[in-house]
N, CA, C and O atoms as a GROMACS GRO file, in nm:
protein
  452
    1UNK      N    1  12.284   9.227   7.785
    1UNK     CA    2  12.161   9.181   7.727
    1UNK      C    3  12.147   9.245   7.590
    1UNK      O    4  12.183   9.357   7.552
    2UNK      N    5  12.080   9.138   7.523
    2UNK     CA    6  12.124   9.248   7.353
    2UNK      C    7  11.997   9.299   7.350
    2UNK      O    8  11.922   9.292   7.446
    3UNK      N    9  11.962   9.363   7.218
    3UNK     CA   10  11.818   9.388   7.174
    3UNK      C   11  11.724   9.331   7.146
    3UNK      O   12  11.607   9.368   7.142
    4UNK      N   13  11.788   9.201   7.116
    4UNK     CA   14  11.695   9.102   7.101
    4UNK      C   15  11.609   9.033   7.213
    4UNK      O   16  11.497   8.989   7.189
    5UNK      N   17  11.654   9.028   7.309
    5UNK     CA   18  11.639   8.980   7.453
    5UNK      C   19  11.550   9.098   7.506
    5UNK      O   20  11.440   9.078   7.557
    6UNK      N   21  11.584   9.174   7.496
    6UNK     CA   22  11.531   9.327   7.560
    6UNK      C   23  11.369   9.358   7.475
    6UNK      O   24  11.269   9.410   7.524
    7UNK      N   25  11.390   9.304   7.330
    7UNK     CA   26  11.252   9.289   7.322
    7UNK      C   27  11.154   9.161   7.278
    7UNK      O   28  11.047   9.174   7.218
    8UNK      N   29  11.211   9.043   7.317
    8UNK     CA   30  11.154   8.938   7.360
    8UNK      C   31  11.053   8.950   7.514
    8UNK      O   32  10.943   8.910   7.551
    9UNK      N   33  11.169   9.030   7.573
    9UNK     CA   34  11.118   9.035   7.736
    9UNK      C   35  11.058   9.163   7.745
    9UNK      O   36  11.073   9.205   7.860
   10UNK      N   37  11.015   9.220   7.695
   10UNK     CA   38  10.929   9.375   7.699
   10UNK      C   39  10.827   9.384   7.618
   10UNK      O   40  10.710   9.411   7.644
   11UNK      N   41  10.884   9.356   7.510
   11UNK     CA   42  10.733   9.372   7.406
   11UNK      C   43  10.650   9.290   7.388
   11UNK      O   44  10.530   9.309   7.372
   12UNK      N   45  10.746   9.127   7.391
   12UNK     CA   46  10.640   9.011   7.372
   12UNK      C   47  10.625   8.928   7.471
   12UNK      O   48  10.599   8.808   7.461
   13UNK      N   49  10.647   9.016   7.608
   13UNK     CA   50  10.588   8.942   7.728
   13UNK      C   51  10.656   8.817   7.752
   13UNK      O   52  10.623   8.743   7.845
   14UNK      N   53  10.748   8.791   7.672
   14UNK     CA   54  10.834   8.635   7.716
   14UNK      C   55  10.939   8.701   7.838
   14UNK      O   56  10.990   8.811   7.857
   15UNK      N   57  10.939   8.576   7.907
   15UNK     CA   58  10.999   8.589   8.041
   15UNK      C   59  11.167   8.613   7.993
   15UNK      O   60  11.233   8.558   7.905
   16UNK      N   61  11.201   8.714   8.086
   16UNK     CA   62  11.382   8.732   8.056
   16UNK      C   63  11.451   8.667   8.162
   16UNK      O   64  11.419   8.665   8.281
   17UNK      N   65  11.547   8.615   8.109
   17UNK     CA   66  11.663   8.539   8.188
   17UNK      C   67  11.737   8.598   8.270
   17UNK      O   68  11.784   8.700   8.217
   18UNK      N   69  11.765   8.587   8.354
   18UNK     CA   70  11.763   8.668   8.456
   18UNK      C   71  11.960   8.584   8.503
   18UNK      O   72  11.998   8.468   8.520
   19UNK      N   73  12.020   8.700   8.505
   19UNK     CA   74  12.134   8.659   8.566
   19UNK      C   75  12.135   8.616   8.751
   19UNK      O   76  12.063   8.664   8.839
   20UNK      N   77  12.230   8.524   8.764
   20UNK     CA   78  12.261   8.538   8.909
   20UNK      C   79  12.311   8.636   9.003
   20UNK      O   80  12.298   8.636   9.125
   21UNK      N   81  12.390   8.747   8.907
   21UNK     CA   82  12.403   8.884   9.016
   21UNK      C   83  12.365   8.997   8.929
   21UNK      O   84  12.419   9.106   8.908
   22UNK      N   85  12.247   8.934   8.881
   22UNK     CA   86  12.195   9.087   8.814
   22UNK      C   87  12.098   9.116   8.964
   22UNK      O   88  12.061   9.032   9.046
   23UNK      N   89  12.071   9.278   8.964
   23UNK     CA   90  12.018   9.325   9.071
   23UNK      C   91  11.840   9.336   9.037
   23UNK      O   92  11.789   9.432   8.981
   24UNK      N   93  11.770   9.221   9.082
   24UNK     CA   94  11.636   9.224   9.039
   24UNK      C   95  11.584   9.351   9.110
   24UNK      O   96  11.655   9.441   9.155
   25UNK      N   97  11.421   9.343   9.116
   25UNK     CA   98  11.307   9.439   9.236
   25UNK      C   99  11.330   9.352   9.355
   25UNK      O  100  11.353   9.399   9.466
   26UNK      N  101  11.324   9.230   9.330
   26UNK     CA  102  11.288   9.181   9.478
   26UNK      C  103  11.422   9.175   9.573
   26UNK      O  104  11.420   9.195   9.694
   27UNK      N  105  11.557   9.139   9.484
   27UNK     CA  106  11.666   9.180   9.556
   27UNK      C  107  11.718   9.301   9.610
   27UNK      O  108  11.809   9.313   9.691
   28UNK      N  109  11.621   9.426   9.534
   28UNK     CA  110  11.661   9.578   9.567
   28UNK      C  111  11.587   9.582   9.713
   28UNK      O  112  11.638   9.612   9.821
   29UNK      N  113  11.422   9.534   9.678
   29UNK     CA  114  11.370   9.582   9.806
   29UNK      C  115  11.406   9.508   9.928
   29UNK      O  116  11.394   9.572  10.032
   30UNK      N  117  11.447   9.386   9.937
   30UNK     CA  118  11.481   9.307  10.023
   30UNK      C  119  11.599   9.403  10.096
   30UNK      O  120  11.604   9.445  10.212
   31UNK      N  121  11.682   9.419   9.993
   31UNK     CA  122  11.829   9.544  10.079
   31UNK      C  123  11.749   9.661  10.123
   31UNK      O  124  11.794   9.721  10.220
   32UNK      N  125  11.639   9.704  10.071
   32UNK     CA  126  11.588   9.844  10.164
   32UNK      C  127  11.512   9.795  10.255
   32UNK      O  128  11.490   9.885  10.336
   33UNK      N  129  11.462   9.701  10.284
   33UNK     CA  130  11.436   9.655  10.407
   33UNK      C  131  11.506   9.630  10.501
   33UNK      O  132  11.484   9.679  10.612
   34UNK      N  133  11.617   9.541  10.474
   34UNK     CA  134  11.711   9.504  10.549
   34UNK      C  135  11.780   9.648  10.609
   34UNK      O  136  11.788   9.652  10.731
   35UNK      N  137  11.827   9.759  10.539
   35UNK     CA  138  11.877   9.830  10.583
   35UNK      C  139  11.795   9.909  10.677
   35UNK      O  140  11.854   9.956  10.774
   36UNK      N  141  11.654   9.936  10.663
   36UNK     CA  142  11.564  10.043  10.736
   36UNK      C  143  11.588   9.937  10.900
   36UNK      O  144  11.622   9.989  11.006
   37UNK      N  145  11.560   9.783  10.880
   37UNK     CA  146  11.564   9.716  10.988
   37UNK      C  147  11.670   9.730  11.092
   37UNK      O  148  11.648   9.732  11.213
   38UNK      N  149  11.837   9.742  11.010
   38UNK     CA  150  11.918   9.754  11.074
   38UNK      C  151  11.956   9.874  11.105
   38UNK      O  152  12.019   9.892  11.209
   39UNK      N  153  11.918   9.995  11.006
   39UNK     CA  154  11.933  10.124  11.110
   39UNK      C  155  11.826  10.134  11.274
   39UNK      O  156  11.853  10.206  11.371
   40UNK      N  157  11.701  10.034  11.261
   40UNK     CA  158  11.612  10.061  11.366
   40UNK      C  159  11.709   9.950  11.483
   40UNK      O  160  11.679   9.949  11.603
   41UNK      N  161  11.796   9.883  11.441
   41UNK     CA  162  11.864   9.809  11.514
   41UNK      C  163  11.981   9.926  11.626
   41UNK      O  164  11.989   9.941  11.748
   42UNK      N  165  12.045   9.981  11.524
   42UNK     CA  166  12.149  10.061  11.610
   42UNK      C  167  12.073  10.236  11.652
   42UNK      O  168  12.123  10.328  11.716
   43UNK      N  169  11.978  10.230  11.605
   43UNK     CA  170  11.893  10.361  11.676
   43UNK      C  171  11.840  10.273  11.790
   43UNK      O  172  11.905  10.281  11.894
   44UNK      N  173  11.710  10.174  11.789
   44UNK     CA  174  11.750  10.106  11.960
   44UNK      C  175  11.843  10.106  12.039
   44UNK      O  176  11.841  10.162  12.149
   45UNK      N  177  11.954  10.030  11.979
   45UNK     CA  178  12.056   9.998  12.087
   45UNK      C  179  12.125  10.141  12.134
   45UNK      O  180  12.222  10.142  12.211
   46UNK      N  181  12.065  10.262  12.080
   46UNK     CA  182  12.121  10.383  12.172
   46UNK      C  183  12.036  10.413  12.200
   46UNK      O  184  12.049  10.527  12.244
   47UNK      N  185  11.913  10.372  12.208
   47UNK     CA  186  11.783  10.434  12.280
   47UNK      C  187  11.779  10.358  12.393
   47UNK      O  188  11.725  10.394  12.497
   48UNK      N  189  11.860  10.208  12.369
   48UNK     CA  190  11.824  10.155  12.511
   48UNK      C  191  11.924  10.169  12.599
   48UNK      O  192  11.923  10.141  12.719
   49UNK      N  193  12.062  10.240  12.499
   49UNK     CA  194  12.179  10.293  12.626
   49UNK      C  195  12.148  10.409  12.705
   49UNK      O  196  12.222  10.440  12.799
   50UNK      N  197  12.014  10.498  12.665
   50UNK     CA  198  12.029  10.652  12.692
   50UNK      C  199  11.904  10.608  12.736
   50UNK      O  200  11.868  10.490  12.744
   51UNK      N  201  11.792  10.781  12.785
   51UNK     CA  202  11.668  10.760  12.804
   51UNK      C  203  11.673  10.771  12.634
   51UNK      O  204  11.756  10.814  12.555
   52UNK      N  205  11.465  10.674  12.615
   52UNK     CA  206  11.461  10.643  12.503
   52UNK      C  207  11.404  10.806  12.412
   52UNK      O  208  11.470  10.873  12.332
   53UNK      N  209  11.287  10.825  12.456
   53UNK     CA  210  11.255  10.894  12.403
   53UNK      C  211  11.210  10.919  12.294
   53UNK      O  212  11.111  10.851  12.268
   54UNK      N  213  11.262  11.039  12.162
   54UNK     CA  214  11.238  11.015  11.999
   54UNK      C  215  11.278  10.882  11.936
   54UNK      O  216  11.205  10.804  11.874
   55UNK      N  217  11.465  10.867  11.978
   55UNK     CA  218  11.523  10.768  11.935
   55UNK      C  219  11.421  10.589  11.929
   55UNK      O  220  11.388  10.506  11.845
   56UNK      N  221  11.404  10.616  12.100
   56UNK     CA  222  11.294  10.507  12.070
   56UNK      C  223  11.201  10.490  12.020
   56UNK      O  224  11.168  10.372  12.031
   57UNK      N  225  11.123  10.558  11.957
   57UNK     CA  226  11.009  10.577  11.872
   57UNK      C  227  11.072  10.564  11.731
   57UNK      O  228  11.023  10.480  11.656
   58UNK      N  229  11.196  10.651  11.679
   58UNK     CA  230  11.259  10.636  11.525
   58UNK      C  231  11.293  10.438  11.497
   58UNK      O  232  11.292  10.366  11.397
   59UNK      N  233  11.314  10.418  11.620
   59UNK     CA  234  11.391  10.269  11.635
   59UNK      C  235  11.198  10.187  11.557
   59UNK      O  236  11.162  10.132  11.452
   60UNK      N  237  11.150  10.217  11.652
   60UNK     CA  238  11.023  10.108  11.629
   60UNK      C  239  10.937  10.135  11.509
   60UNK      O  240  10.881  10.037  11.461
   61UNK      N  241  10.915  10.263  11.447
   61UNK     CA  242  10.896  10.294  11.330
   61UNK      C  243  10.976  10.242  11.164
   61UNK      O  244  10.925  10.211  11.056
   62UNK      N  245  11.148  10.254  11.217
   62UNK     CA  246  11.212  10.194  11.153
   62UNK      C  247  11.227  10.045  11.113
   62UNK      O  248  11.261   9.992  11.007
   63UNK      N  249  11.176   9.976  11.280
   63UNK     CA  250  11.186   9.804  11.258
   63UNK      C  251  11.068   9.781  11.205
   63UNK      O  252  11.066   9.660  11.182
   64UNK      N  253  10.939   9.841  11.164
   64UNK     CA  254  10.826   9.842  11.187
   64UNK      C  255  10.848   9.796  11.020
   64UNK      O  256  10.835   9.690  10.957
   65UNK      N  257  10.883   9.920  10.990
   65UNK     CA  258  10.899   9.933  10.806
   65UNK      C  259  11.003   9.864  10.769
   65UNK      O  260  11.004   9.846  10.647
   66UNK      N  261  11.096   9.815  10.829
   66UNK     CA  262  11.178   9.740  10.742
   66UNK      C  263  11.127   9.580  10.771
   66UNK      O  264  11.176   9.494  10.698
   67UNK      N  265  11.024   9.537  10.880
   67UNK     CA  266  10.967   9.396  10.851
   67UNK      C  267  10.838   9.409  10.782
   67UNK      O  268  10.771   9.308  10.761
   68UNK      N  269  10.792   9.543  10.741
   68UNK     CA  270  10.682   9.562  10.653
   68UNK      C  271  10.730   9.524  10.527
   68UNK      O  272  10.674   9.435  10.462
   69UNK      N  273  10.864   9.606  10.473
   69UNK     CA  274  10.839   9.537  10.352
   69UNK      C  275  10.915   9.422  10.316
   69UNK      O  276  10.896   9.370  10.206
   70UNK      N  277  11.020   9.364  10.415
   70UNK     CA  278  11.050   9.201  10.367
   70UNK      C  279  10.920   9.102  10.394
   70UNK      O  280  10.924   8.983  10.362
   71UNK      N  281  10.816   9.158  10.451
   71UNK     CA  282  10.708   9.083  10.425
   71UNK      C  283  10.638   9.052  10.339
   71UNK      O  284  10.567   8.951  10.331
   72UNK      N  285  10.655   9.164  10.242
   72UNK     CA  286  10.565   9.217  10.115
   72UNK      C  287  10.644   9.101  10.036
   72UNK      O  288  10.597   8.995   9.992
   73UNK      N  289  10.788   9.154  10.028
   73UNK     CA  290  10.917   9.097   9.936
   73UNK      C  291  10.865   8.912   9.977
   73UNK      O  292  10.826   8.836   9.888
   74UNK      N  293  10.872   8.888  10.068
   74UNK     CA  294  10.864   8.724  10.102
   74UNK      C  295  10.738   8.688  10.039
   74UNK      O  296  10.710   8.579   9.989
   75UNK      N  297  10.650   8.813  10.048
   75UNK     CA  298  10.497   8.747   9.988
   75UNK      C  299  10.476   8.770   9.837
   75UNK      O  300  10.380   8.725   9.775
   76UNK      N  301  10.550   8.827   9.798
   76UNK     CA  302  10.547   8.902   9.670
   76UNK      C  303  10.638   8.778   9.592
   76UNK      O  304  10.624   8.760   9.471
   77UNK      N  305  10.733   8.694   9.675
   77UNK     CA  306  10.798   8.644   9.592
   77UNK      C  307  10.778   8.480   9.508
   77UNK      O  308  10.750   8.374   9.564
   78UNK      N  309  10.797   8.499   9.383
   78UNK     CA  310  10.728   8.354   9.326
   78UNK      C  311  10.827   8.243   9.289
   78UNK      O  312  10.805   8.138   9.229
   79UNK      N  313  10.966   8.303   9.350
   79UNK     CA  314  11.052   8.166   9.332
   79UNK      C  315  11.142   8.118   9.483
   79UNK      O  316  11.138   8.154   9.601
   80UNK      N  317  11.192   8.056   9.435
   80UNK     CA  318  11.269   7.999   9.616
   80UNK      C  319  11.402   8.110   9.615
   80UNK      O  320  11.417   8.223   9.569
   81UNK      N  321  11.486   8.018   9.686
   81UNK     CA  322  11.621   8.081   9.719
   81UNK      C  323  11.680   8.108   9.564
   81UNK      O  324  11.620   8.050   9.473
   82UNK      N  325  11.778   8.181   9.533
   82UNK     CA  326  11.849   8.212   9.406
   82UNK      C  327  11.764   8.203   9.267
   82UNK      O  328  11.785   8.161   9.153
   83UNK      N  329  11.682   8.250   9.322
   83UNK     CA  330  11.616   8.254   9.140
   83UNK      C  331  11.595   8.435   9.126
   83UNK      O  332  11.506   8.480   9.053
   84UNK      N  333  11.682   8.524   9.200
   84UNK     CA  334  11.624   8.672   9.212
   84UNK      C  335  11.477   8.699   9.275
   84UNK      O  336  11.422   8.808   9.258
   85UNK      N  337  11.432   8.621   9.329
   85UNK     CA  338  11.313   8.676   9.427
   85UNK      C  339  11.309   8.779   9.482
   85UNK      O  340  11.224   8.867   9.491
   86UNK      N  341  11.491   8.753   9.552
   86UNK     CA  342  11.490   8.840   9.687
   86UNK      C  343  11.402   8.760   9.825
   86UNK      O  344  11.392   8.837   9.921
   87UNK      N  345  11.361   8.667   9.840
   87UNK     CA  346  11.322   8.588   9.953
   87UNK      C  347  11.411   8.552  10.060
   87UNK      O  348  11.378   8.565  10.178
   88UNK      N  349  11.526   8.506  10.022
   88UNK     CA  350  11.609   8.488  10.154
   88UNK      C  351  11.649   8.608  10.209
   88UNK      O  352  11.662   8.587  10.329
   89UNK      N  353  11.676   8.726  10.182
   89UNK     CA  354  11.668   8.902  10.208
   89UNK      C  355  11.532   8.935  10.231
   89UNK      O  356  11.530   9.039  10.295
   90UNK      N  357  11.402   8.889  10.205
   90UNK     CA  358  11.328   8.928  10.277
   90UNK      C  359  11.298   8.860  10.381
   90UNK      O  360  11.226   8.918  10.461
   91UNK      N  361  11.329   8.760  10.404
   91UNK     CA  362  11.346   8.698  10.525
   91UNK      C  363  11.439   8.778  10.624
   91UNK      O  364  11.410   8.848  10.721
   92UNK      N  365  11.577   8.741  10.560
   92UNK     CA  366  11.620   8.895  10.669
   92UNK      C  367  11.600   8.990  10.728
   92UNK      O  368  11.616   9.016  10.847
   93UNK      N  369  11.548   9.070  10.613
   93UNK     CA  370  11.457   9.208  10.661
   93UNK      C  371  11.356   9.187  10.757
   93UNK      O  372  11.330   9.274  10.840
   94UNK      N  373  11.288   9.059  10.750
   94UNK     CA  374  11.160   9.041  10.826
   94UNK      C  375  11.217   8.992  10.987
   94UNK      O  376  11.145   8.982  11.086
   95UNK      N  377  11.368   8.966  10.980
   95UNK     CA  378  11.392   8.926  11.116
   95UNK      C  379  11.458   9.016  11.190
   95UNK      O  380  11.432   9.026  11.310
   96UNK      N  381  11.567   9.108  11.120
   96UNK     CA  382  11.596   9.246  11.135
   96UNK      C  383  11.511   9.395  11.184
   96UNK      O  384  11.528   9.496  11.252
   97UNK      N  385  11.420   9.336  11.107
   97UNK     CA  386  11.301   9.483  11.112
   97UNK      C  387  11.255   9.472  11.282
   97UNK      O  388  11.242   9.562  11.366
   98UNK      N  389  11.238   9.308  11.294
   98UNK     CA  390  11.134   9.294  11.425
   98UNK      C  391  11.236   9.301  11.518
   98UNK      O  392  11.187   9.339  11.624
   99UNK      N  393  11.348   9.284  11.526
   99UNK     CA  394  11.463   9.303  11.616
   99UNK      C  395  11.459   9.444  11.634
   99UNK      O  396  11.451   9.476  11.753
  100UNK      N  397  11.462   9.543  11.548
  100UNK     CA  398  11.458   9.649  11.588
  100UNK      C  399  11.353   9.749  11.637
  100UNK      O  400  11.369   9.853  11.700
  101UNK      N  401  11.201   9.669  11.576
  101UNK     CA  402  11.133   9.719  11.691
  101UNK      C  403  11.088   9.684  11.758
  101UNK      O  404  10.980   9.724  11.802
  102UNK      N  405  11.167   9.573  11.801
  102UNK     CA  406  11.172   9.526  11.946
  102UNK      C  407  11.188   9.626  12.052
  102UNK      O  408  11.118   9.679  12.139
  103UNK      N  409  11.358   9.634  11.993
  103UNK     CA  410  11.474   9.749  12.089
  103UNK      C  411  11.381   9.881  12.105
  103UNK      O  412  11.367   9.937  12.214
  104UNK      N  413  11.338   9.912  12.019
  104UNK     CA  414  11.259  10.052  11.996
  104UNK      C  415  11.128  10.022  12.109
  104UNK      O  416  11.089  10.105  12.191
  105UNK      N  417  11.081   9.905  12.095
  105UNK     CA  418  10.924   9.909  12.245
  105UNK      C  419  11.003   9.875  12.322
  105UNK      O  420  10.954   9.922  12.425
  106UNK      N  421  11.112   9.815  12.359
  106UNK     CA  422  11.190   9.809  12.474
  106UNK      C  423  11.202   9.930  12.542
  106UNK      O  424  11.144   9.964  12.645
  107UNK      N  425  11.310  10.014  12.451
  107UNK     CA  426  11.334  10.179  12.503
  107UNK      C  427  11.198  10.247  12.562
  107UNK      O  428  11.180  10.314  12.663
  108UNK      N  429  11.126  10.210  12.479
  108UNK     CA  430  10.988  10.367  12.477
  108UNK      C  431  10.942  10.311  12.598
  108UNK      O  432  10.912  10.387  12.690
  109UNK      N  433  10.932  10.164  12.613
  109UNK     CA  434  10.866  10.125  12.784
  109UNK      C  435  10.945  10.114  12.903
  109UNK      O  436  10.895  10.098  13.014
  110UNK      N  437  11.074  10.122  12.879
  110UNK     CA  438  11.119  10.153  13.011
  110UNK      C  439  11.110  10.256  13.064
  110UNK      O  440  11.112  10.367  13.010
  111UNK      N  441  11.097  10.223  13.208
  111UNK     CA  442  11.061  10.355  13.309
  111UNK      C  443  11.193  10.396  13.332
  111UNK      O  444  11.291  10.326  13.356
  112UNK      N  445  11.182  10.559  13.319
  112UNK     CA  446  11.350  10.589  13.416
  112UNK      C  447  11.358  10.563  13.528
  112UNK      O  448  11.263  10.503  13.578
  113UNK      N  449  11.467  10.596  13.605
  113UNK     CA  450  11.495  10.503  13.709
  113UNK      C  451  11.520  10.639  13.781
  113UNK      O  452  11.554  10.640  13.899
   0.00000   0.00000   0.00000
């Protein structure tokens, strides 16, 4: 991006062009969602191999926050698929997150046996 661009899009408020694999906000947060979702994914699935316990609680806290913020990201976002929203990743995140605290109220409510 030259200087010229850099202060078209900063100083005089004109919109910047935005590459297809440049790494926007909404594509960053969409991946930190997605990831908080899928660590609450494989912290469940050993909370629901073991007794649950902490693990199950880290699991549902984790899915909790990672469909918190692909929710934000999905609501936050003002274009469709491929325009750098990050919407189809917060969609992810938002299906990821709840998968994992799923697994996570799964664990914490099972009774031992």
């Amino acid at each position: 991006m030259s200087v010229r661009q850099l202060l078209a899009a900063h100083v005089l408020g004109q919109p910047e062009v935005v590459s297809s694999y440049a790494m926007t906000g909404g594509r960053f947060w969409s991946l930190v969602g997605v990831a908080l979702g899928l660590v609450g994914v494989v912290v469940g699935g050993v909370a629901l191999s073991r007794r649950g316990g902490r693990k199950a609680i880290a699991a549902l806290v984790l899915g909790l926050a990672g469909a918190v913020v692909g929710g934000l990201v999905v609501a936050a976002a003002e274009g469709g698929p491929g325009t750098g929203a990050g919407i189809v990743g917060g969609f992810v995140a938002l299906v990821v997150g709840l998968i994992g605290a799923g697994l996570g109220w799964l664990a914490r409510s099972r009774r031992p046996v």
